[in-house]
VOMAR-706111 format. One record per residue (C-alpha): z, x, y; residue number from 1. Coordinates in steps of 0.05 Angstrom, whole numbers, always signed. Example, Ala and Ser with C-alpha at 12.3 -4.5 7.8 and 13.67 -1.06 7.14 Angstrom:
2
NODE, Z, X, Y, nr
NODE, +156, +246, -90, 1
NODE, +143, +273, -21, 2
***
This chain:
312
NODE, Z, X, Y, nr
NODE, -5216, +1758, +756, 1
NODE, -5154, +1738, +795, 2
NODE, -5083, +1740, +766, 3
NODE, -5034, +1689, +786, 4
NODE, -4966, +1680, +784, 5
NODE, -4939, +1604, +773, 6
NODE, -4876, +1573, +785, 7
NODE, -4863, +1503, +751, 8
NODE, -4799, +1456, +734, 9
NODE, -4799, +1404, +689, 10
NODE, -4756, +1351, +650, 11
NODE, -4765, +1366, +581, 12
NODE, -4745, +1301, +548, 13
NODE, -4817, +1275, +528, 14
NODE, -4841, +1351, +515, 15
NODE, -4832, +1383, +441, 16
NODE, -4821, +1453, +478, 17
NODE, -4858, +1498, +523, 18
NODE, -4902, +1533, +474, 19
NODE, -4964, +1512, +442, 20
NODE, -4945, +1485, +364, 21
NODE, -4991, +1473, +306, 22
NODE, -5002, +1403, +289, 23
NODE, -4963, +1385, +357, 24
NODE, -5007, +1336, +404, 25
NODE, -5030, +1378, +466, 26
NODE, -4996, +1329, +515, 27
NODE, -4923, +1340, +481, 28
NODE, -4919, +1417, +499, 29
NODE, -4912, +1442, +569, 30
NODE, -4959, +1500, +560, 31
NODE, -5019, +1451, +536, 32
NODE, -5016, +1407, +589, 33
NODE, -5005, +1463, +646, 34
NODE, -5076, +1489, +608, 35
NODE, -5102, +1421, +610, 36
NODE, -5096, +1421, +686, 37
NODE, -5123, +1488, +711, 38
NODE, -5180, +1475, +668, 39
NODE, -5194, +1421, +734, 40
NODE, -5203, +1470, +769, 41
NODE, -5262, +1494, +729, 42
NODE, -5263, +1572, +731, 43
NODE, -5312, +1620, +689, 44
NODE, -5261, +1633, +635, 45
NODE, -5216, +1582, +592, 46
NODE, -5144, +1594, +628, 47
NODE, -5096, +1619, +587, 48
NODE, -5013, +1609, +605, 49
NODE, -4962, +1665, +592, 50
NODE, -4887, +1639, +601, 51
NODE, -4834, +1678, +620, 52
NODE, -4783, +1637, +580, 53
NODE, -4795, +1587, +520, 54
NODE, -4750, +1513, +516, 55
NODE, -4737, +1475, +465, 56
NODE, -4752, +1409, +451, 57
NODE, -4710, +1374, +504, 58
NODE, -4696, +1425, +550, 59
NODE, -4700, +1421, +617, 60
NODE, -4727, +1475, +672, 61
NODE, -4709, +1480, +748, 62
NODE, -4751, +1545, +745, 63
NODE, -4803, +1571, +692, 64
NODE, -4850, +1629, +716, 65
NODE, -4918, +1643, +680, 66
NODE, -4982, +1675, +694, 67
NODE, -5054, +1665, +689, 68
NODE, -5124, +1694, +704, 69
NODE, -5175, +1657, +741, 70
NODE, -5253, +1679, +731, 71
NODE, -5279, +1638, +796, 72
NODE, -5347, +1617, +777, 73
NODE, -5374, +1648, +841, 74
NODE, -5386, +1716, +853, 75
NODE, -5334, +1739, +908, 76
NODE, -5298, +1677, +908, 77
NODE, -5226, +1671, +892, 78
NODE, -5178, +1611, +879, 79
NODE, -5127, +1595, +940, 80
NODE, -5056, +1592, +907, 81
NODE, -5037, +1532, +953, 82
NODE, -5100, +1494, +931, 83
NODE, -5084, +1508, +858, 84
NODE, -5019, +1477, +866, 85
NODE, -5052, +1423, +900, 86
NODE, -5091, +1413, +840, 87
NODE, -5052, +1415, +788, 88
NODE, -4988, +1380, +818, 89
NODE, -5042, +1322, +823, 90
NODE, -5072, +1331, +758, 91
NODE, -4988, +1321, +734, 92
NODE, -4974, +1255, +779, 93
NODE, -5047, +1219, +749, 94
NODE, -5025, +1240, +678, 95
NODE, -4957, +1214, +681, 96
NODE, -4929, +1285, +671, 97
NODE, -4856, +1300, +695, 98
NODE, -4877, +1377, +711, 99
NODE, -4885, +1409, +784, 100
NODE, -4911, +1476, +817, 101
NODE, -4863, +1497, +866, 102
NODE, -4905, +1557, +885, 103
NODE, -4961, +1606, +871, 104
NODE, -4979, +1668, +890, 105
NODE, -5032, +1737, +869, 106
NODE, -5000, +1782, +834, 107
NODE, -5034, +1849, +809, 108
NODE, -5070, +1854, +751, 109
NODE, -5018, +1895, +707, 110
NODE, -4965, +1831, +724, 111
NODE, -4933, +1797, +666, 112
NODE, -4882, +1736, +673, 113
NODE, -4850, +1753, +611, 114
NODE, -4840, +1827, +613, 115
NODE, -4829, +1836, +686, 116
NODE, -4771, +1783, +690, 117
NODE, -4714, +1827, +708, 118
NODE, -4657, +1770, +687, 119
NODE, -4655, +1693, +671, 120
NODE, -4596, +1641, +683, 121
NODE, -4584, +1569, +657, 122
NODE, -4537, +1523, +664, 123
NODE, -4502, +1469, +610, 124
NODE, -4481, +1404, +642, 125
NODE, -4418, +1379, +605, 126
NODE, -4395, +1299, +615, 127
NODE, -4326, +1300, +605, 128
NODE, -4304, +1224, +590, 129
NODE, -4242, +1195, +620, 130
NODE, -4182, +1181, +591, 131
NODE, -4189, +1109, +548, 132
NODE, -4258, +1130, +517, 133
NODE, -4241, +1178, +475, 134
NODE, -4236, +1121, +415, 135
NODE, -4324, +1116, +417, 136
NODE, -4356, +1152, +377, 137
NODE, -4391, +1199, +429, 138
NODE, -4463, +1196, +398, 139
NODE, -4457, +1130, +411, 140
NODE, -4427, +1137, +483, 141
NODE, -4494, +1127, +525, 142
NODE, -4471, +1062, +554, 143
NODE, -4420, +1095, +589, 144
NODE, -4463, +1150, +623, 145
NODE, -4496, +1134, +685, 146
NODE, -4563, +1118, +679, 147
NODE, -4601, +1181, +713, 148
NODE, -4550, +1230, +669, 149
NODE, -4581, +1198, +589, 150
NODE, -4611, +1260, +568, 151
NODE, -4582, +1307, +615, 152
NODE, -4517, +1318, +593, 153
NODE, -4464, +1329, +535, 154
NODE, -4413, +1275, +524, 155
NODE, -4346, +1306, +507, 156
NODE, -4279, +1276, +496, 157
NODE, -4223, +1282, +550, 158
NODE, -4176, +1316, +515, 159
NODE, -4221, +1380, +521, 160
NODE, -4182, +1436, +550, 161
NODE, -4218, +1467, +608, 162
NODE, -4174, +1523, +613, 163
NODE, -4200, +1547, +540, 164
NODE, -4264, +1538, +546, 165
NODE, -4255, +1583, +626, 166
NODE, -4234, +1632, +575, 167
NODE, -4283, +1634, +521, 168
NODE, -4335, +1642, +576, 169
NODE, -4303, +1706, +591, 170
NODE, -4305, +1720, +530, 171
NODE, -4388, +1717, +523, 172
NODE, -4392, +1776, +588, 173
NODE, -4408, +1836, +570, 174
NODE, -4456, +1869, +508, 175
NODE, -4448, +1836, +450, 176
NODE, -4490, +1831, +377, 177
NODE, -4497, +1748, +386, 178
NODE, -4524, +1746, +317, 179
NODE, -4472, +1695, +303, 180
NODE, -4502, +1653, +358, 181
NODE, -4574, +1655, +331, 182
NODE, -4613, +1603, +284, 183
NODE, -4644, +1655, +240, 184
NODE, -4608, +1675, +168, 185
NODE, -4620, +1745, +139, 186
NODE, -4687, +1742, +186, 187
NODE, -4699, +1757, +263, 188
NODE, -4759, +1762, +305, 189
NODE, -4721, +1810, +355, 190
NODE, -4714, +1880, +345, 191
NODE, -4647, +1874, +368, 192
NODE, -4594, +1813, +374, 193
NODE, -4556, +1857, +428, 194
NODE, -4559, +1819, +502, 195
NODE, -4519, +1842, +557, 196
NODE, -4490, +1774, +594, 197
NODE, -4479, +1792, +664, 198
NODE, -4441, +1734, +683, 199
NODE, -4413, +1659, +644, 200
NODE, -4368, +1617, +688, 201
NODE, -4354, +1546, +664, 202
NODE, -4329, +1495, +720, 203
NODE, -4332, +1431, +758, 204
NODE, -4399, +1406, +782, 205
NODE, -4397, +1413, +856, 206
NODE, -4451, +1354, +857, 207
NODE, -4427, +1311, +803, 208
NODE, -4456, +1244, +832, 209
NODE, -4532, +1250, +834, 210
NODE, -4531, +1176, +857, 211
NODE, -4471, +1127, +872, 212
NODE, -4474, +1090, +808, 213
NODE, -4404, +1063, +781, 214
NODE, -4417, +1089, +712, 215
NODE, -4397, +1155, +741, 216
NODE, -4321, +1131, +738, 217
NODE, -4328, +1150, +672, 218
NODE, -4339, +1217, +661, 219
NODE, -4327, +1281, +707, 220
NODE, -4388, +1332, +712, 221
NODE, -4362, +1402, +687, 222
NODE, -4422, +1475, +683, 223
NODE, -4432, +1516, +640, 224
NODE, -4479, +1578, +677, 225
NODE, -4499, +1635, +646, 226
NODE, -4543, +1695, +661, 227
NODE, -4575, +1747, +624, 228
NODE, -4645, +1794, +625, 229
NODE, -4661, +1747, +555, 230
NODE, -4628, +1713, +504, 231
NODE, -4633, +1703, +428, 232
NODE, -4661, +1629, +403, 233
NODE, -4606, +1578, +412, 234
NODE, -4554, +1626, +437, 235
NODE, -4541, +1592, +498, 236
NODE, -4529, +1517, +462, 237
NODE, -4483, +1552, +410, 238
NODE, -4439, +1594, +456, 239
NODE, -4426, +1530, +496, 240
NODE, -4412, +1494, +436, 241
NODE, -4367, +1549, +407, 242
NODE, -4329, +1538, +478, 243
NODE, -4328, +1465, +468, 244
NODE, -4300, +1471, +401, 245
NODE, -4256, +1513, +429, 246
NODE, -4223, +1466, +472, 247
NODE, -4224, +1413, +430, 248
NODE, -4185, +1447, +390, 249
NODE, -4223, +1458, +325, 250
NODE, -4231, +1529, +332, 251
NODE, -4181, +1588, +353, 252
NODE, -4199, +1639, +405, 253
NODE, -4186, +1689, +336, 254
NODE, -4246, +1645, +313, 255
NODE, -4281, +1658, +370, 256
NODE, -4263, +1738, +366, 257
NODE, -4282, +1736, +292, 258
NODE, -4359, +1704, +304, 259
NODE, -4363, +1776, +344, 260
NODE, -4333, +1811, +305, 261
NODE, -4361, +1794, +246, 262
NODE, -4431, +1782, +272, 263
NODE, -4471, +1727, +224, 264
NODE, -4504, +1658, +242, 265
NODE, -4461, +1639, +182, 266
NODE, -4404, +1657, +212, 267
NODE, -4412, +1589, +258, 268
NODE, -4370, +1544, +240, 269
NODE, -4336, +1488, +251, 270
NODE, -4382, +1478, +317, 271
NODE, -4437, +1428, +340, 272
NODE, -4494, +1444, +373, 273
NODE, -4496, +1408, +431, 274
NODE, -4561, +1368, +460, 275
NODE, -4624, +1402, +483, 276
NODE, -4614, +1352, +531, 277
NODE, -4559, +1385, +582, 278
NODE, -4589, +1450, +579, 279
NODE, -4627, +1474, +639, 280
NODE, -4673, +1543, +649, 281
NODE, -4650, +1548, +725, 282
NODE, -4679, +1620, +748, 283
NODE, -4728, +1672, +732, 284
NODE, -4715, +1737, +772, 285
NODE, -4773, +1790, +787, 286
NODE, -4767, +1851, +833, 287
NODE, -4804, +1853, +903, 288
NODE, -4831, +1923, +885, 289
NODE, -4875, +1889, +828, 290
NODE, -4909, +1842, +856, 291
NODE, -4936, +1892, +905, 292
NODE, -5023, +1899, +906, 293
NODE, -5042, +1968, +906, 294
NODE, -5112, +1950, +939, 295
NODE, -5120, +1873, +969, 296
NODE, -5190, +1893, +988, 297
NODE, -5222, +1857, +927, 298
NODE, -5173, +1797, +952, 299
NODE, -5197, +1790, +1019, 300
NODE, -5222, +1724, +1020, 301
NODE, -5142, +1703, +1001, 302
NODE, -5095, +1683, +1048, 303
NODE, -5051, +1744, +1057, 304
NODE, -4990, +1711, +1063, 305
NODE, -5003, +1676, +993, 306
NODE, -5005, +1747, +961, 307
NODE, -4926, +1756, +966, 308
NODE, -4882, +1704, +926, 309
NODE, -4820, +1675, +943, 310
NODE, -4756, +1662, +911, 311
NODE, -4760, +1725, +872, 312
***
């Protein structure tokens, strides 16, 4: 038995999520359908996915991380990371999936993608209309978004003041108890709503035209990123739309102060919580030192270069 360590992006718009659901079809989660492919590659076991990071419904990743063990169904033979890309990057373009492995690599047996992750980061794409638009109703504005930002982006009015929401962001660094940022009432499934955010910076895109499409007259592209070792469910779609509200002017930065201060999911108000849609998991960290193999005897028949990941 082999572990390996997977890393995969994916548009989440036709996904409910990354985690396996009850009564959910197995080609609407991420993890099914990553299952679904290794099972092509038909090891001795039934492969089984651990994620560092769960999405939503909707959300986007640039960079999830999981890991899996691979039972090769003969003795002293071992699966090449590059050909299990190979395979399941194929088994994704013949099913009509919008997922891809970047890269894979051995990791050692005690590896996990979840614990191990020493920090994530995502970013919030924000569209901010032009001046003249603000009289649609913005979830109706999708005629006025390019075509390749529909579902990968938040519409906002122009009058949003991007100087606010700069300082909001500010606000978020540092420990906090984000309870008021959380779905859950009177209920948690963390030990602790505490998170330290290392950094939140909110600016302009500096690649705000993906292609050169007139619709983007429209709108300017404005960030949101974030970055933290984990983060509570939903935090990161409610602190950006606290900051929104914010700088549309329906909230106070005393608001703002209060929801810490006075830590309670019901204690957001007055916000929306913007689209799944504009949210992006961008990058899962791990540390050189644990990905290092003890003994790569048993791994001999692997490439040694295809024992060491990249982009750590």
């Amino acid at each position: 038995m082999v572990r390996y360590l997977l890393r995969l992006g994916y548009i989440g718009t036709k996904y409910s999520g990354t985690q396996k659901q009850i009564n959910v079809p197995e080609s609407k989660t991420v993890q099914n359908v990553v299952e679904s492919a290794l099972l092509k590659l038909r090891a001795e076991n039934i492969p089984t996915t651990f994620f560092a990071s769960r999405t939503d419904k909707g959300v986007h990743a640039l960079m999830n991380a999981l890991h899996v063990d691979l039972d090769h169904k003969k003795a002293d033979e071992f699966y090449q990371p590059h050909n299990i890309k190979r395979v399941l990057n194929s088994y994704f373009i013949e099913n009509d999936h919008e997922i891809v492995v970047s890269n894979a690599c051995v990791v050692p047996d005690e590896f996990h993608a979840r614990f191990h992750a020493k920090w994530r980061s995502y970013y919030y794409r924000i569209a901010i209309l032009k001046p003249g638009l603000d009289n649609i109703v913005l979830n109706h504005c999708q005629g006025y978004l390019p075509i390749c930002e529909i579902n990968r982006c938040y519409a906002v009015p122009s009058e949003l003041n991007t100087s606010i929401v700069k300082n909001v962001a500010d606000m978020y660094c540092g420990e906090h108890d984000f309870s008021t940022f959380t779905k859950y009432i009177g209920r948690t499934p963390w030990k602790s709503t505490v998170r330290l955010i290392e950094e939140c910076k909110f600016y302009e895109s500096s690649y705000p035209n993906f292609i050169d499409d007139p619709q983007y007259s429209n709108i300017s592209i404005w960030e949101f990123y974030i970055k933290s070792q984990s983060f509570l469910y939903h935090q990161v779609r409610k602190l950006v739309g606290t900051a929104v509200a914010a700088g549309l002017g329906r909230i106070s930065l005393h608001d703002v102060k209060h929801m810490f201060e006075a830590p309670n999911p019901e204690n957001w108000i007055k916000c929306h919580l913007p689209p799944a849609g504009g949210l992006y998991l961008a990058h899962i960290h791990y540390d050189k030192k644990d990905f290092l193999m003890n003994d790569l005897s048993s791994h001999d028949r692997i490439d040694k270069e295809e024992t060491i990941c990249s982009q750590m």
